[in-house]
C-alpha positions in Angstrom: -38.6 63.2 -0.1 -38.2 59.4 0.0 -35.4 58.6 2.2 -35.1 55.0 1.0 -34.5 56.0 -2.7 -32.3 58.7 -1.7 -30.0 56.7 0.0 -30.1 54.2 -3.2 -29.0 56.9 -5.2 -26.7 58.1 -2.9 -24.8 54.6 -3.0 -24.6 54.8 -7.1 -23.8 59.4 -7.2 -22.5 60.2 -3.6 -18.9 59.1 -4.2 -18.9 61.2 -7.2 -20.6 64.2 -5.4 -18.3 63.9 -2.7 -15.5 63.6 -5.0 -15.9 66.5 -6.9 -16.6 68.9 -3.5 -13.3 67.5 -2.5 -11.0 66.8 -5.5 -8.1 68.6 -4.5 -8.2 66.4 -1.5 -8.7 62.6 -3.3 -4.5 62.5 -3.7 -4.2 62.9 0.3 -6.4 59.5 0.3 -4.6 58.3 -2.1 -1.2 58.7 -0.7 -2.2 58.0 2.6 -4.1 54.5 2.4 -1.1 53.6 -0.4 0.7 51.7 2.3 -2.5 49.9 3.4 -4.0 48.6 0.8 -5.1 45.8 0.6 -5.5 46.1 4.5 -9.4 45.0 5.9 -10.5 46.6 8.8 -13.4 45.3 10.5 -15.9 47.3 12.9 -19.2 46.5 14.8 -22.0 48.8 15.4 -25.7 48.4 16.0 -27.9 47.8 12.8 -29.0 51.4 13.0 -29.6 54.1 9.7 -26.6 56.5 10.5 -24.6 53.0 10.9 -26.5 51.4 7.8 -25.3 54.0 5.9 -21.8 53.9 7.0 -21.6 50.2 5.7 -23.6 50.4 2.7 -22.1 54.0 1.2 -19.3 55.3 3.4 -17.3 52.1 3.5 -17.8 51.8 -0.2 -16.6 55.1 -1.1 -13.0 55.0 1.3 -12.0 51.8 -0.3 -12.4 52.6 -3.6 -10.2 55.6 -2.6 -7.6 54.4 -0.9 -7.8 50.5 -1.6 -8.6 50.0 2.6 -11.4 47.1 3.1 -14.1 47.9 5.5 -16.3 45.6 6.6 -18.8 47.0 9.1 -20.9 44.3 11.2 -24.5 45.8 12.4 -26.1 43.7 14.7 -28.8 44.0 17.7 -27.6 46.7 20.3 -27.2 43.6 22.8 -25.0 42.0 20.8 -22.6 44.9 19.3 -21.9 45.7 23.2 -21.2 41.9 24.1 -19.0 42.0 20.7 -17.2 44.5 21.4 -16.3 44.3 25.2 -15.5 41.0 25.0 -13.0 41.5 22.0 -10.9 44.4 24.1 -11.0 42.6 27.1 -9.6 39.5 25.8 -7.3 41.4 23.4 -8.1 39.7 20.5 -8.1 42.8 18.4 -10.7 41.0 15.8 -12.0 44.9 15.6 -10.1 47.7 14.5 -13.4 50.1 14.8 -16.8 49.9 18.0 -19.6 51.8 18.8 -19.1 53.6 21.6 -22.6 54.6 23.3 -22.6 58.1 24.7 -23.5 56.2 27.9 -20.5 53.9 28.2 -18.1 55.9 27.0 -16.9 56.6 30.8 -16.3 53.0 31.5 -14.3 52.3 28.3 -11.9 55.5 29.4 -11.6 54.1 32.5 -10.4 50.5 31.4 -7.9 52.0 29.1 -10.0 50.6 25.9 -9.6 53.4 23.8 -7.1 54.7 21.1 -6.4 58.8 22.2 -7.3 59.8 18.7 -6.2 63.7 19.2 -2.9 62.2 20.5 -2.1 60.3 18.2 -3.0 62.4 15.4 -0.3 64.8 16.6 2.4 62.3 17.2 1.7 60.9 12.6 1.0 64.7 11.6 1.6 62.4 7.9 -1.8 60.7 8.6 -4.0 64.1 9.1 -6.1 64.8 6.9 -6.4 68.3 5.2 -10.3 68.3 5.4 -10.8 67.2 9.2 -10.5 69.4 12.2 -12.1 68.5 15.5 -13.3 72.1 16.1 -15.6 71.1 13.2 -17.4 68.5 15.8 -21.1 69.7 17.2 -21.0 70.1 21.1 -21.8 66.4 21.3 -18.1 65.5 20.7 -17.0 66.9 24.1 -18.8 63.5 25.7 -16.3 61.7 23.7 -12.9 63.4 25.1 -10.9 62.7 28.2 -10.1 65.5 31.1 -7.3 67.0 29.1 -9.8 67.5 25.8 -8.9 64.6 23.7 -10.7 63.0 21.7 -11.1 59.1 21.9 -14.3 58.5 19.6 -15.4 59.9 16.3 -19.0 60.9 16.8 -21.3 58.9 13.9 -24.9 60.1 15.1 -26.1 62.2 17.7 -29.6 62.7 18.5 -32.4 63.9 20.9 -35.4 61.8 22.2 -38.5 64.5 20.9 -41.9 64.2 21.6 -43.7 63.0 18.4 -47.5 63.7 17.7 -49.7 63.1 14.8 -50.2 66.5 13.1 -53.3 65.2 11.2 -54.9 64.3 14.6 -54.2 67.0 16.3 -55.6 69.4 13.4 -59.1 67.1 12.4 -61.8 69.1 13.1 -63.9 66.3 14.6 -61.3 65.4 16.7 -60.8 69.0 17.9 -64.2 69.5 19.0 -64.6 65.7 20.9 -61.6 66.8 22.4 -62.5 70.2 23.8 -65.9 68.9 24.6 -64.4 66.6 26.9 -61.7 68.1 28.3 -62.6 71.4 28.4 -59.1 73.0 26.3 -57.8 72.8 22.8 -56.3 69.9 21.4 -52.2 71.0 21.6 -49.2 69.2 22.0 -48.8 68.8 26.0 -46.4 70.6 28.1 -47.6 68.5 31.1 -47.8 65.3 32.2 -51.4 65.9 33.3 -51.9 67.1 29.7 -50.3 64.3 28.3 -52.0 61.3 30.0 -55.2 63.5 29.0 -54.6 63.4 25.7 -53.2 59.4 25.6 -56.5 58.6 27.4 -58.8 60.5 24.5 -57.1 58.8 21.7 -57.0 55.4 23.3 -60.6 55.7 23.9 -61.0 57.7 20.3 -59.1 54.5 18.4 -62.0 52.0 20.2 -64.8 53.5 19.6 -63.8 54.7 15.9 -62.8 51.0 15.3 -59.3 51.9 14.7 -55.6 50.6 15.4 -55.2 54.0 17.1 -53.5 54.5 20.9 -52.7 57.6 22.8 -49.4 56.8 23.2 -45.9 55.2 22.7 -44.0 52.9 25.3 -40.5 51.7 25.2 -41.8 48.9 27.9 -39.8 45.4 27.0 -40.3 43.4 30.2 -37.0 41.5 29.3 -34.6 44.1 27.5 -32.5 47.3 28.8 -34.7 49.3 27.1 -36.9 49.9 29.0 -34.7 50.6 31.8 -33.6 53.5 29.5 -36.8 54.6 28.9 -37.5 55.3 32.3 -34.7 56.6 33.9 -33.3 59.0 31.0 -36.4 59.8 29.4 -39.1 59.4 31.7 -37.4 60.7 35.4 -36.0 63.6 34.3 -39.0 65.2 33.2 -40.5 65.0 36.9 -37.2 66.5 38.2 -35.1 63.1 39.0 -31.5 63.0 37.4 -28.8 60.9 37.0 -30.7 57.9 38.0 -31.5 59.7 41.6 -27.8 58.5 42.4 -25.7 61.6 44.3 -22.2 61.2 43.4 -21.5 64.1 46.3 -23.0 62.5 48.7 -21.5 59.3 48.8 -23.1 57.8 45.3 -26.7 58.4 47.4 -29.3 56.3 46.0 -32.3 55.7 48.5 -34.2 58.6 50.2 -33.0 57.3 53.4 -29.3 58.1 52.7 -30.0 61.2 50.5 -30.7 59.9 47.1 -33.8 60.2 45.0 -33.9 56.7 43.0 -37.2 55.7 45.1 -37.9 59.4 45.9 -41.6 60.3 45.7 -40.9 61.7 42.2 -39.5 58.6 40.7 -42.5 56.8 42.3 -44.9 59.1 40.5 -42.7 58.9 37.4 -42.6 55.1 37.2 -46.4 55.1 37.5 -47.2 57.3 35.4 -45.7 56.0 33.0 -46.8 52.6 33.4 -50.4 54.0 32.9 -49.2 55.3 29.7 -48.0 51.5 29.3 -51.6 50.2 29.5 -53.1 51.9 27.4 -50.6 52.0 24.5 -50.3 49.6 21.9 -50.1 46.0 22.9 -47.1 45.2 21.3 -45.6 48.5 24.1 -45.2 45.0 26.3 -42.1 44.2 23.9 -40.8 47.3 22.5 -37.6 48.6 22.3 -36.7 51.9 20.6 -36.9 50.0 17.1 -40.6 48.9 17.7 -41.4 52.0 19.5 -40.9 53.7 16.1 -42.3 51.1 13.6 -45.5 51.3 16.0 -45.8 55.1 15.1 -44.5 54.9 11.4 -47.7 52.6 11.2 -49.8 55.2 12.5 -50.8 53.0 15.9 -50.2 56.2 18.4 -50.7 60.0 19.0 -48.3 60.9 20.5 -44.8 59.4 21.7 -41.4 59.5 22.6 -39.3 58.6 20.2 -35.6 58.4 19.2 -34.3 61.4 16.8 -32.5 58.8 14.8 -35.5 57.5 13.4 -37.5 60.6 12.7 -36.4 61.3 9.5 -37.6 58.0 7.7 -41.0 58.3 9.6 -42.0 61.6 8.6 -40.5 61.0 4.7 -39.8 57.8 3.7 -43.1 56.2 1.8 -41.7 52.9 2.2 -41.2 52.4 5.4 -44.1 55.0 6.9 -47.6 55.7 6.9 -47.5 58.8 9.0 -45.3 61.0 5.8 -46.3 64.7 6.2 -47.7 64.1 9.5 -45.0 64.4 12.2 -44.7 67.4 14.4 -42.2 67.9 16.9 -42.3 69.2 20.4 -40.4 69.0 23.8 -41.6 66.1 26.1 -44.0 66.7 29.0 -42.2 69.2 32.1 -43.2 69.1 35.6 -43.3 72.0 37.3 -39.2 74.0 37.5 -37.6 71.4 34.9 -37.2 73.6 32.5 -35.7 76.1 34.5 -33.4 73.2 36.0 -32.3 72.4 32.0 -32.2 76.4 31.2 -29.3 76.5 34.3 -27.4 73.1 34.1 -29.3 72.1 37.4 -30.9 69.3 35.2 -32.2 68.1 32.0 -35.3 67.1 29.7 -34.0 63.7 28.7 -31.3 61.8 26.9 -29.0 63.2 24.3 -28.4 60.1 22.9 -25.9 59.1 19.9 -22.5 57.1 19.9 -18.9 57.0 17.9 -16.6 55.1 16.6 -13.5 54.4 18.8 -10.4 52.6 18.0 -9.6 49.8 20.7 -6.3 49.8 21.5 -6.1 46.0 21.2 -6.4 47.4 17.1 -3.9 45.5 14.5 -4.6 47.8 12.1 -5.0 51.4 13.8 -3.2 53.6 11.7 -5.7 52.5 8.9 -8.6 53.0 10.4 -7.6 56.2 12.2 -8.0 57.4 8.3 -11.6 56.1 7.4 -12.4 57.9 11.3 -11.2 60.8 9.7 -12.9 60.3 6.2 -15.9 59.9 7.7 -16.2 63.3 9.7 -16.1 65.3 6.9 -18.0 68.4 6.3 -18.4 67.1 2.7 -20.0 64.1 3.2 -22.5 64.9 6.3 -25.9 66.0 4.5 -26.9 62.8 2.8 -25.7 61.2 6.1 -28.0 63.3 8.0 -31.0 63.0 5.5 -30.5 58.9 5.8 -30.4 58.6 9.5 -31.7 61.8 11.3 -28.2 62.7 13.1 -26.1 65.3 12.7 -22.3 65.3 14.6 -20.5 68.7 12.2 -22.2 72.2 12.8 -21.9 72.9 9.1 -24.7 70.3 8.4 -27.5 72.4 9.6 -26.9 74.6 6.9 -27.1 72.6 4.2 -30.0 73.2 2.0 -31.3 69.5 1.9 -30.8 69.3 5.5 -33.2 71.9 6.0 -35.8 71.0 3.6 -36.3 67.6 5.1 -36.0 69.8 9.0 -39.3 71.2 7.5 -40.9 67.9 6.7 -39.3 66.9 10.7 -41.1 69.8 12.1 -38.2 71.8 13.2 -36.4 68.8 14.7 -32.7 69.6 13.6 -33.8 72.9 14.4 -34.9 72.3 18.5 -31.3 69.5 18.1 -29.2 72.8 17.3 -31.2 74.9 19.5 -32.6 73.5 22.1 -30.0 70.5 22.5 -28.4 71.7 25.1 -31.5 71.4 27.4 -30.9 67.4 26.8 -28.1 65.4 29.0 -25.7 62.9 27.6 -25.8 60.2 30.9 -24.0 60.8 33.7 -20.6 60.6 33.6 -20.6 56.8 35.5 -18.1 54.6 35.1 -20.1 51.5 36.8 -23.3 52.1 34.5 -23.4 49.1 32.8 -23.1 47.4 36.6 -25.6 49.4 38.1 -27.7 49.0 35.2 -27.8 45.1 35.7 -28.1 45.2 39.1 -31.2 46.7 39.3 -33.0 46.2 36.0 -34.6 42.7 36.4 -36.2 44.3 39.7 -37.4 46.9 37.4 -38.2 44.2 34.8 -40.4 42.6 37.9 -41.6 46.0 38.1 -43.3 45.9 34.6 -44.5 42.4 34.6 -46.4 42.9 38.0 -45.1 40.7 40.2 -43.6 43.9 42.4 -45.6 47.2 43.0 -43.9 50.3 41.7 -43.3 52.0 45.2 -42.0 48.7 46.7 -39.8 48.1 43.3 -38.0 51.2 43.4 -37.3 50.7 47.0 -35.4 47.4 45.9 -33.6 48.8 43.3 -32.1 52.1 44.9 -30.8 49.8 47.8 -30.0 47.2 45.3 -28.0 50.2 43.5 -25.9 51.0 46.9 -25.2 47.9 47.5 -23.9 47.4 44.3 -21.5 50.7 44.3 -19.9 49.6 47.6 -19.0 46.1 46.4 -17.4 48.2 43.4 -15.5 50.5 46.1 -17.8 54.0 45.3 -19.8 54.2 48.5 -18.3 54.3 51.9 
């Protein structure tokens, strides 16, 4: 399947598709945006493919229904959160619709940011619309509601953060044999780290003297970008047993060993460098990779193995255009230390980020009763599939089902199957409302970290105390 076309012809057929699975419905649009139009309502996301499609098809499609004007601005991640915060602080209501990472969410709530789109919904019962009901929201919605269950952002993509490896590598003959030569076991996705810095190593060492571009593994390392910091705390950590960035919220927001946290615990030390290994002997480019790079390194066939975002895993293993690896993605759960799994099987823990964002409505919104309906258009059931086959996510249980979705879940190796199934054993991040403090507090320590002008085991000393120091200025710790 070539994603790329697809979505071409889904920008010239989809509104007719959609239109026909929802006729009876087109008159509630109708009606509805009759008293807007002519209205514009402008949003700002990051320049993913769930949001890329939202501009470039969904957009389209609601104003040529209802006579609404979106215009939906993807830029860098960077810059969509500076956008966007900045606009509902000041109160300059220049957007009506923002991204809402899963991971800020909590901060946003607690600055009053955010339109209560379940409340309000019941207070203009005229503005519902017959074809949306939140019950048909996937789990991932609930990181989007308030204590009392409402809802404050429409969930736009929702993914997990697999473990991607070369099928055609793993299955080469030659390969095979070097490998269980040297290693002593059969070439198979790991289920350790051991196992998986085995494996990087052979490849590395494989790609140089084969005279490839060929690495053991991916690394979301930017020495200058948030990234990275990602990478390691909700990816990395929580496979060797560290959660929540080692901070203890019941113990007094804990971050250093000393006072009963586990930020510079020895597991985050062996976490950090082991992943760092992984670091050097990735790609080059690893040095200034984000989560976009990290997947156009492995679309270009450059690495193994890796972990990579769900939301790009669907043009990597189909689209022709933009990949080199078509046919040859499998899909596993990332390397466990020993009683992880069993911490993720009993809500002790996690295996990594369940990552994805919405769209909220600021409350500084000129126009919110507008865009409260293309929020609404959006999350229908009707329009999910092609959504899902363009950008990998998938936010309304029905969408598993469909019969697309599950021929391209083939070509993903079971992906949407292990995000229905196995989702759960991911966390959303903890529930923080100083994240984005905390987060740049400590990360150009960590970015010191990476560029080597601070050891590992001293760096993560720095930063957990850097951390407390931080949550007391902000009135947390004691």
């Amino acid at each position: 399947m070539n994603i790329a076309l697809k979505i071409g012809a889904s920008a010239l057929a989809l509104s007719f598709a959609a239109g026909m699975a929802a006729a009876q419905d087109d008159s509630f649009w109708k009606e509805a945006g009759a008293q807007f139009e002519g209205v514009t309502l402008r949003g700002v996301t990051e320049a993913t493919p769930p949001s890329n499609y939202i501009k470039d098809v969904l957009a389209p499609q609601f104003e040529e229904l209802t006579g609404i004007r979106v215009d939906i601005e993807t830029t860098s991640w960077d810059q969509m959160y500076d956008k966007a915060i900045k606009d509902m602080e000041a109160g300059t209501g220049i957007y009506d619709m923002v991204y809402i990472e899963q991971d800020i969410v909590y901060a946003y709530l607690a600055r009053d940011f955010l339109t209560d789109i379940t409340g309000t919904l019941e207070e203009k019962p005229e503005l519902k619309s017959p074809t949306f009901e939140e019950s048909m929201l996937t789990s991932f919605a609930e990181f989007f509601r308030d204590d009392d269950g409402h809802l404050y952002g429409m969930p736009v993509e929702a993914f997990i953060k697999p473990y991607l490896y070369r099928t055609d590598l793993f299955s080469d003959p030659e390969i095979m044999a070097a490998f269980e030569e040297q290693t002593g076991r059969e070439l198979a996705p790991a289920k350790t780290h051991e196992e998986y810095t085995e494996i990087a190593e052979f490849f590395t060492q494989w790609g140089k003297d084969h005279d490839m571009d060929l690495w053991g593994a991916t690394a979301q390392a930017h020495t200058g970008h948030a990234a990275s910091w990602y990478e390691y705390f909700e990816s990395v950590a929580p496979t060797f047993g560290v959660y929540n960035w080692g901070i203890d919220p019941e113990n007094n927001y804990a971050a250093t060993v000393e006072n009963g946290g586990r930020m510079n615990s020895p597991e985050a030390k062996e976490a950090l460098k082991w992943w760092l290994h992984l670091r050097d002997i990735a790609p080059p480019e690893s040095v200034q990779s984000t989560w976009t790079e990290v997947a156009t390194t492995f679309a270009a066939g450059r690495a193994a193995q890796g972990l990579v975002y769900g939301e790009n895993a669907a043009w990597i293993a189909s689209d022709e255009n933009q990949s080199l690896v078509v046919g040859n993605v499998g899909v596993a759960l990332p390397p466990l230390a020993e009683g992880v799994l069993e911490d993720a099987e009993s809500g002790e823990g996690y295996l990594g980020y369940y990552d994805g964002g919405a769209f909220g409505l600021p409350v500084t919104s000129k126009n919110k009763e507008a865009a409260l309906l293309f929020l609404q258009y959006i999350a229908q059931d009707e329009l999910q599939a092609d959504w899902a086959l363009a950008g990998s996510r998938i936010t309304n249980d029905a969408t598993y089902d469909d019969p697309e979705v599950q021929a391209l879940n083939e070509e993903l190796g079971g992906y949407f199957d292990m995000l229905r199934d196995q989702g759960e054993l991911f966390g959303g991040a903890p529930a923080y409302p100083f994240h984005a403090q905390v987060r740049e507090a400590t990360a150009p320590i960590f970015y010191s970290i990476l560029t080597g002008d601070i050891g590992p085991d001293e760096g993560l000393d720095q930063m957990a105390a850097k951390a407390e120091e931080e949550l007391s200025s902000l009135g947390y710790r004691e």
